[in-house]
C-alpha positions in Angstrom: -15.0 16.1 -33.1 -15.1 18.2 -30.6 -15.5 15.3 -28.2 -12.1 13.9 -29.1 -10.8 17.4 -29.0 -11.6 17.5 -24.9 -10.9 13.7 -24.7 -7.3 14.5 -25.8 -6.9 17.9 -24.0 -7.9 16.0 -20.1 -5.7 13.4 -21.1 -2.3 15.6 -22.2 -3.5 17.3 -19.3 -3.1 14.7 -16.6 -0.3 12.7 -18.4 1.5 16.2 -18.0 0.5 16.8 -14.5 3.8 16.9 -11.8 1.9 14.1 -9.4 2.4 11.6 -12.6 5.9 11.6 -13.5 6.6 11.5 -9.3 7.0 7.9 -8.8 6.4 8.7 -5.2 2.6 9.6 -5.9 2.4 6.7 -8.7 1.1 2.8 -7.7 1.2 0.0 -10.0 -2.5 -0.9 -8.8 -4.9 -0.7 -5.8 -5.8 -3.9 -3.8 -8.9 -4.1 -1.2 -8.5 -5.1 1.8 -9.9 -5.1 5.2 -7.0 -6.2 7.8 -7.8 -4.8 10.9 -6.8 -6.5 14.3 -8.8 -4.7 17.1 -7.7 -5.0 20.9 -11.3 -3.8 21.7 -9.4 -1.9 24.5 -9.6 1.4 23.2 -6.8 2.8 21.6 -4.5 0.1 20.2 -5.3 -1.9 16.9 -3.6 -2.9 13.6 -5.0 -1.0 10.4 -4.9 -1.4 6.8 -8.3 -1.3 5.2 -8.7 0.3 1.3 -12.0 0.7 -0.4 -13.5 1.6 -3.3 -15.7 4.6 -2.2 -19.0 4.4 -2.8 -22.5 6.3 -3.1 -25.8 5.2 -1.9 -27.2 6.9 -5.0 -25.6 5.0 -7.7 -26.2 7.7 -9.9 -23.9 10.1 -8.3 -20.8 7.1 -8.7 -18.4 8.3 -11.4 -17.9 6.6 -14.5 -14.5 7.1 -15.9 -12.8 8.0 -12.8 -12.8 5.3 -9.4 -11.4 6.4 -6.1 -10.1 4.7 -2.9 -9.3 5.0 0.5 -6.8 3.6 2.3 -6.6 4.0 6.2 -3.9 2.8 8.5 -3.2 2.9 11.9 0.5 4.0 12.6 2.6 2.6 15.5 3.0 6.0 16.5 0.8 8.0 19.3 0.1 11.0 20.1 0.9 13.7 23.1 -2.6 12.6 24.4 -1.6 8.5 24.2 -3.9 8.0 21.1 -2.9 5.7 18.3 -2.2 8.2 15.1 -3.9 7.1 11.7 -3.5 8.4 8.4 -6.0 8.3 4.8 -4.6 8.0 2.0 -6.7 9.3 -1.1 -6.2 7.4 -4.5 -7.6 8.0 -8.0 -8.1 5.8 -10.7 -8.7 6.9 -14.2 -9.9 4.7 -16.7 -7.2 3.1 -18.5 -4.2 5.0 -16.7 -2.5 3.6 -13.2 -3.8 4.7 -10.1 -2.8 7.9 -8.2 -2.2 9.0 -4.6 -4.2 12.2 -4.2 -2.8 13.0 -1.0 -1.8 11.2 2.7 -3.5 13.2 5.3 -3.5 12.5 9.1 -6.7 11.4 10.8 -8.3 13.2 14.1 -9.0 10.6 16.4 -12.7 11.5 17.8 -13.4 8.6 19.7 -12.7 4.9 20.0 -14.7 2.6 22.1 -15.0 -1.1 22.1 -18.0 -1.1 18.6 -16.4 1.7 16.2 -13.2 3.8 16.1 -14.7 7.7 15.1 -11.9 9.9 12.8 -12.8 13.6 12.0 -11.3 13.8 8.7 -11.4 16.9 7.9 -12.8 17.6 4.0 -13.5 14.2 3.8 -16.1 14.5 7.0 -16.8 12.1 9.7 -15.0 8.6 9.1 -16.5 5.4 10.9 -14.4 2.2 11.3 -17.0 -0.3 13.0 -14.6 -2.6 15.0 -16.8 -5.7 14.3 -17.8 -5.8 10.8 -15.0 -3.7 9.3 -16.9 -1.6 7.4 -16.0 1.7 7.0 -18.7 4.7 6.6 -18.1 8.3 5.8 -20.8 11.1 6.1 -19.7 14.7 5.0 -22.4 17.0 5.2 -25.2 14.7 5.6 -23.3 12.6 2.1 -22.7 8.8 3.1 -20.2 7.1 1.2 -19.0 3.4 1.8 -15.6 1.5 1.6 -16.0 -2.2 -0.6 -13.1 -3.5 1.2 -13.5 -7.3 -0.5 -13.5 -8.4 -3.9 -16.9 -10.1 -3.6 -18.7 -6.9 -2.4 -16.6 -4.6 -5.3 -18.0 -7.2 -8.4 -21.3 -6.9 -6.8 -21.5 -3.5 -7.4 -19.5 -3.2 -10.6 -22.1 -6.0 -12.2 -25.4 -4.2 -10.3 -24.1 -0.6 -11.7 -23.4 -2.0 -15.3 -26.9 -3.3 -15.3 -28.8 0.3 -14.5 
């Protein structure tokens, strides 16, 4: 009883939250993908990779909650000449339509022509490998992964339903 009692309480909660009734913050659903068109000069390229985030530790993956990334690269630059990217955090609750979190501008670190390097802030050091297209974080010695295709995302759906 006291179960459903929570249940329903975090549910009236977040159906009553602001962010949820803003149609700016609401998206009818999140789709992976990993377009990224690299000039391997440093500097210019063409971003739009989202990813489930992931844990090494599969037990550390939430359950009812999944969330996303999405990174792009704007056609805007800074006062330094550097391409300007931003993150976009997205949550998805169990049964309810996803959410953007927050859009937050990334810190260009480096960019050569293997990986572009992103300090992002309270989501740690962000690694787009120019080759592959995989995308790493690590914040605070935590490594988390993008799934970026839908082959890699059942994969890991099917291998955590089975532990």
């Amino acid at each position: 009883m006291i179960s459903v009692i929570l249940n329903f309480l975090f549910l009236s909660f977040i159906l009553n939250e602001k962010s949820y009734q803003d149609p700016q913050n609401k998206l009818s659903d999140v789709y992976l993908s990993e377009e990224a068109l690299f000039d391997f000069a440093p500097g210019v390229s063409d971003v739009d990779i989202t990813g489930l985030v992931t844990f090494d530790n599969p037990i550390d993956q939430p359950k009812t909650a999944k969330q996303y990334f999405r990174i792009q690269s704007l056609p805007a630059y800074d006062s330094n000449g550097n391409q300007r990217y931003i993150l976009t955090d997205i949550v998805k609750m169990n049964y309810l339509s996803p959410k953007k979190l927050s859009v937050k501008e990334l810190e260009l670190v480096s960019d050569d022509s293997r990986e572009i390097v992103f300090d992002g802030g309270e989501y740690g050091e962000i690694v787009i490998n120019k080759i592959t297209k995989q995308v790493v974080m690590n914040n605070n010695g935590e490594v988390t992964r993008l799934l970026t295709n839908d082959i890699q995302f059942e994969e890991f759906i099917s291998k955590g339903s089975t532990e």
